[in-house]
C-alpha positions in Angstrom: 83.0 -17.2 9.5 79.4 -17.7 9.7 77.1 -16.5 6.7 74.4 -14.0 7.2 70.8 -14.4 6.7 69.9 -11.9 4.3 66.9 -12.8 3.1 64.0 -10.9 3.7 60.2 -12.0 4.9 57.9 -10.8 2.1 54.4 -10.5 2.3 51.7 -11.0 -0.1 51.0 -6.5 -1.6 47.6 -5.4 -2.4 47.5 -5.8 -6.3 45.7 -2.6 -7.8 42.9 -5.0 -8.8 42.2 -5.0 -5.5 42.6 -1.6 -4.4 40.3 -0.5 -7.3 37.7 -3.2 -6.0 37.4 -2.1 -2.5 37.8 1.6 -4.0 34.8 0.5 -6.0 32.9 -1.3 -3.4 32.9 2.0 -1.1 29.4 3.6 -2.7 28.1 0.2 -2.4 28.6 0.2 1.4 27.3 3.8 2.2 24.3 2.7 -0.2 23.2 -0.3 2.3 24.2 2.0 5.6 21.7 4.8 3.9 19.0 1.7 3.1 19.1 0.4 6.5 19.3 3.9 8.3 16.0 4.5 6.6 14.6 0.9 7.4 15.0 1.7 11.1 13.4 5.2 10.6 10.3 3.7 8.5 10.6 0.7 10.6 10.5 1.1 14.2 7.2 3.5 13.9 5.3 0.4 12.3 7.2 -1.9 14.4 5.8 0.4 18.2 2.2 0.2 16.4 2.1 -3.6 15.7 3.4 -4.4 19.6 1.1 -1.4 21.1 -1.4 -3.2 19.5 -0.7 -6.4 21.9 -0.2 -4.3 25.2 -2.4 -3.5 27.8 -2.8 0.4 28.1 -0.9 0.3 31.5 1.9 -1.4 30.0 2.2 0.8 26.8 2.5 3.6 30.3 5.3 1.5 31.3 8.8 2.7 31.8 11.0 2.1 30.4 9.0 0.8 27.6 9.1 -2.8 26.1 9.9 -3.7 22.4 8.3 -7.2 23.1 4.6 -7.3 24.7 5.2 -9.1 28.1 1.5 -10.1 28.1 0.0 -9.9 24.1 -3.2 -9.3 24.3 -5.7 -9.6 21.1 -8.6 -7.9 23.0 -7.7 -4.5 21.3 -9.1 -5.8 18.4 -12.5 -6.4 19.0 -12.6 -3.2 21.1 -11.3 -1.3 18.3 -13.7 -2.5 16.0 -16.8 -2.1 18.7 -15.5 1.3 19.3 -16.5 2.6 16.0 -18.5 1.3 12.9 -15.3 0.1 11.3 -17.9 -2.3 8.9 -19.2 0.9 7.8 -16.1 3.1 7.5 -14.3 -0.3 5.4 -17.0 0.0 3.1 -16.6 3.8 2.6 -13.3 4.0 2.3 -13.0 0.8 -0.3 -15.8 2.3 -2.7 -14.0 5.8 -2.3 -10.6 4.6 -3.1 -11.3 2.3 -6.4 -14.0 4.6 -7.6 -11.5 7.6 -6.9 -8.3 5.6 -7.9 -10.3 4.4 -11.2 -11.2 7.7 -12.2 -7.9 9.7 -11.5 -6.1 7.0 -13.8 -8.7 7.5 -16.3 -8.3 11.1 -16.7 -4.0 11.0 -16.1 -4.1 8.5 -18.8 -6.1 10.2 -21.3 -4.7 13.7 -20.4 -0.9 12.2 -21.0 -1.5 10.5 -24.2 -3.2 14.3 -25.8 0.1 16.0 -24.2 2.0 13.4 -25.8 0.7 11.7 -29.0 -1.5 14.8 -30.0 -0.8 17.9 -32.1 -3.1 21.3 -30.8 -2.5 24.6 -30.8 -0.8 25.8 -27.3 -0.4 22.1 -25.8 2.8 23.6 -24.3 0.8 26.5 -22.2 -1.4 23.5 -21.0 2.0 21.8 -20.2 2.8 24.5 -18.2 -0.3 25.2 -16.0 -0.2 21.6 -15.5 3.2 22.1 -13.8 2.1 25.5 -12.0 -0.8 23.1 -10.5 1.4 20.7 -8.7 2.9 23.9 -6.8 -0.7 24.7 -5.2 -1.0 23.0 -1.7 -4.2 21.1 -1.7 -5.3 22.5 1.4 -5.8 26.0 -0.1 -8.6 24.4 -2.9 -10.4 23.6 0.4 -12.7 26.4 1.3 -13.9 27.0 -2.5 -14.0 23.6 -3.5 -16.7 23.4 -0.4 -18.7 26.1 -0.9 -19.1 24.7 -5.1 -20.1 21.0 -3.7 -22.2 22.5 -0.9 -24.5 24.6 -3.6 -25.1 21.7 -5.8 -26.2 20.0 -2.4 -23.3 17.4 -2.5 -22.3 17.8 1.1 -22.0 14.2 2.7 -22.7 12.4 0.2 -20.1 10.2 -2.3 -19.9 12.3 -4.9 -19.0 15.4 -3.0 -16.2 13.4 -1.5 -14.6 12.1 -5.0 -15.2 14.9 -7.4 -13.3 17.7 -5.7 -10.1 15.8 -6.5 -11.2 13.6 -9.3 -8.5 15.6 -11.0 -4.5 15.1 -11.0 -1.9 17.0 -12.1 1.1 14.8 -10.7 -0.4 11.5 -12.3 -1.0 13.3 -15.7 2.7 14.9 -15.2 4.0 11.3 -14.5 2.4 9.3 -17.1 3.3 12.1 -19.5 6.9 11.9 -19.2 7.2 8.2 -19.5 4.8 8.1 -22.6 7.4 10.4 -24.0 10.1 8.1 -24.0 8.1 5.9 -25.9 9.9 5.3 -29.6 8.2 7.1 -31.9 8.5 3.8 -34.7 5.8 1.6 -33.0 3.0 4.5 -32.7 3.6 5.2 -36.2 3.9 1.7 -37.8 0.6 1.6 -35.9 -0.9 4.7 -37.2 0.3 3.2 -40.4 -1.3 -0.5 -40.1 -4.6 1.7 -39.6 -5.0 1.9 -35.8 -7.1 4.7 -34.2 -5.9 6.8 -31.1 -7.6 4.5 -29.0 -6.2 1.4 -30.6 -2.8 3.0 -29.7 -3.8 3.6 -26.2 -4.9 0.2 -25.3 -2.9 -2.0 -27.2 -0.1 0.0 -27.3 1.3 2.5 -25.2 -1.3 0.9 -22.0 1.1 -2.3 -21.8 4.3 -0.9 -22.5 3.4 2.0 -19.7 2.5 -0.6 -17.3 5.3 0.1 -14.5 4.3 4.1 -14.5 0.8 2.9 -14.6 0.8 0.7 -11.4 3.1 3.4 -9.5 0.5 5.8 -10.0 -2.3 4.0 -9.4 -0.5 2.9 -6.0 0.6 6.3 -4.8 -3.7 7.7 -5.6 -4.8 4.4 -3.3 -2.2 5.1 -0.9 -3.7 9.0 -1.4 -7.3 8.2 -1.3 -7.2 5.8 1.2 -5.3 7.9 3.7 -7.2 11.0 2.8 -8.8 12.5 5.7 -9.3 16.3 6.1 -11.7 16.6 3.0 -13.6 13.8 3.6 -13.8 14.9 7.6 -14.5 18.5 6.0 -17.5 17.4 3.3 -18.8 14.6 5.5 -21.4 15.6 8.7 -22.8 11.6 9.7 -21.3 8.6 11.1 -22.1 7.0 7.9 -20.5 8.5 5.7 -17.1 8.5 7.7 -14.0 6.9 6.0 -11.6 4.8 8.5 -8.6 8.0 9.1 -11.6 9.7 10.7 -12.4 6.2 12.1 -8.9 6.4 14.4 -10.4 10.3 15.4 -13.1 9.1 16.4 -11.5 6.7 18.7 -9.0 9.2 19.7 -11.5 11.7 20.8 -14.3 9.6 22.2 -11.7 8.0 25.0 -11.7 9.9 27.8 -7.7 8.6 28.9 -6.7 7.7 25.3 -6.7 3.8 25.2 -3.6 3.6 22.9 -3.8 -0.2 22.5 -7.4 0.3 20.9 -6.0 3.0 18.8 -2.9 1.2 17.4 -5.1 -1.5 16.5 -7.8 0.6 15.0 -4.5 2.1 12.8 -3.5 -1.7 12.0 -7.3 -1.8 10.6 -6.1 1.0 8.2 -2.6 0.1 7.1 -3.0 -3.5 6.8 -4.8 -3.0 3.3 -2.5 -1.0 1.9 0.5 -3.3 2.8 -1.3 -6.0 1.3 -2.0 -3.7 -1.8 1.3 -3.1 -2.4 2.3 -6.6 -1.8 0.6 -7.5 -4.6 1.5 -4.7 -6.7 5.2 -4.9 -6.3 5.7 -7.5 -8.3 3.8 -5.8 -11.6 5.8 -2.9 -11.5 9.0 -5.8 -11.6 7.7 -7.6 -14.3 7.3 -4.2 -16.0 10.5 -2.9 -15.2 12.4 -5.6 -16.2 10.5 -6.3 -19.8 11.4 -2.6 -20.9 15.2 -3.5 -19.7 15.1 -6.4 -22.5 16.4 -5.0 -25.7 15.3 -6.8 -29.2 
């Protein structure tokens, strides 16, 4: 009589550590498939520019298309920046933006701190026009913001540019909530050490606010810099042009739209602002991560 086998092959089970870890992991996946999906979207528009830019115009006509330039080319260049007074337009649009950017942070900052720091009657109704202002598309300000800088005799000139939206409601909102979750103890151990509002604002509530300060001076460059109805509106000479009506002007003057000139021209235009936020990115990491650090 022969014995039976009975034993069994067993294999290693999922322990519930494990089941909860891939359980867990789940968000983390859909988080990098959403991240990437909306690399790809971002990416492959700036991607198309940057190769355009390298392409004949008869092979940017070519189809199918190709994703890398079979002949790069950097003749574009020059002929973008021979096509229009870029020199001119650079210069316009980089006086515009830090004047512009300089003055909006200005008047967010102050306005915040008042809203914040500052006892007045009916701050609250002030509160809420600010918030009824960020409802009001821009473009309907247009027409009677014109007609005010056109009878001071403003038109096409710098000032009639900057001062119609010298202004901002979404900065001042910004800054306003994170000054209010400022503690409290440090403004008053200041107030008490004998420091004046303005004490408080610069040597204060200025470095601790430094993350909201560099996103919203980054979002009015981005703003400024990309701005081109009212300038193209308040504007009536070459000179005074800014660079978005720069990549107009070489849009309309071509009579079969060169798009290899016009995708450089539009690298002319973005590749200052990637470089700004190049260099900005890293503040507003620094800043984030000393307000993480808890005493």
């Amino acid at each position: 009589m022969t014995q039976k086998d009975t034993s069994v092959a067993t294999y290693p089970a999922r322990t519930a550590p494990q089941e909860r870890a891939k359980r867990n992991n789940l968000p983390r996946y859909l988080s990098y498939a959403g991240m990437l999906a909306v690399m790809l979207v971002i990416g492959i528009p700036l991607y198309w520019m940057v190769i355009a830019s390298l392409k004949t115009n008869a092979e940017i006509y070519t189809i199918p298309p190709s994703w890398i330039p079979l002949e790069p080319t950097l003749a574009n260049y020059p002929a973008a920046w021979q096509a229009a007074p870029f020199g001119q337009y650079y210069l316009n649009s980089i006086f515009i933006t830090v004047v512009g950017t300089a003055i909006k942070v200005f008047f967010a900052v102050t306005s915040a701190y008042a809203l914040v720091f500052l006892r007045f009657p009916g701050k609250q109704y002030i509160f809420l026009i600010l918030l009824a202002a960020l409802m009001i598309p821009p473009e309907i300000t247009i027409v009677p913001n014109y007609i005010t800088i056109a009878r001071i005799g403003w038109v096409n000139t710098y000032q009639g540019i900057l001062v119609a939206g010298i202004a901002t409601a979404y900065g001042t909102f910004l800054l306003r909530q994170y000054f209010s979750t400022m503690p409290r103890e440090i403004i008053e151990a200041a107030k008490v050490d004998g420091a004046n509002h303005l004490q408080i604002l610069v040597l204060i509530v200025l470095p601790i606010a430094q993350p909201a300060l560099v996103t919203m001076a980054l979002i009015t460059v981005v703003y400024i810099w990309n701005d081109f109805l009212w300038p193209l509106i308040v504007t009536n000479s070459a000179a005074m042009r800014t660079l978005p009506i720069g990549i107009f002007w070489l849009l309309d003057q071509e009579g079969v739209t060169n798009w290899g000139v016009v995708m450089a021209g539009t690298v002319f235009v973005i590749a200052p602002i990637v470089l700004i936020f190049i260099w900005a990115q890293k503040y507003i990491v620094e800043g984030i991560a000393a307000g993480a650090v808890k005493e």
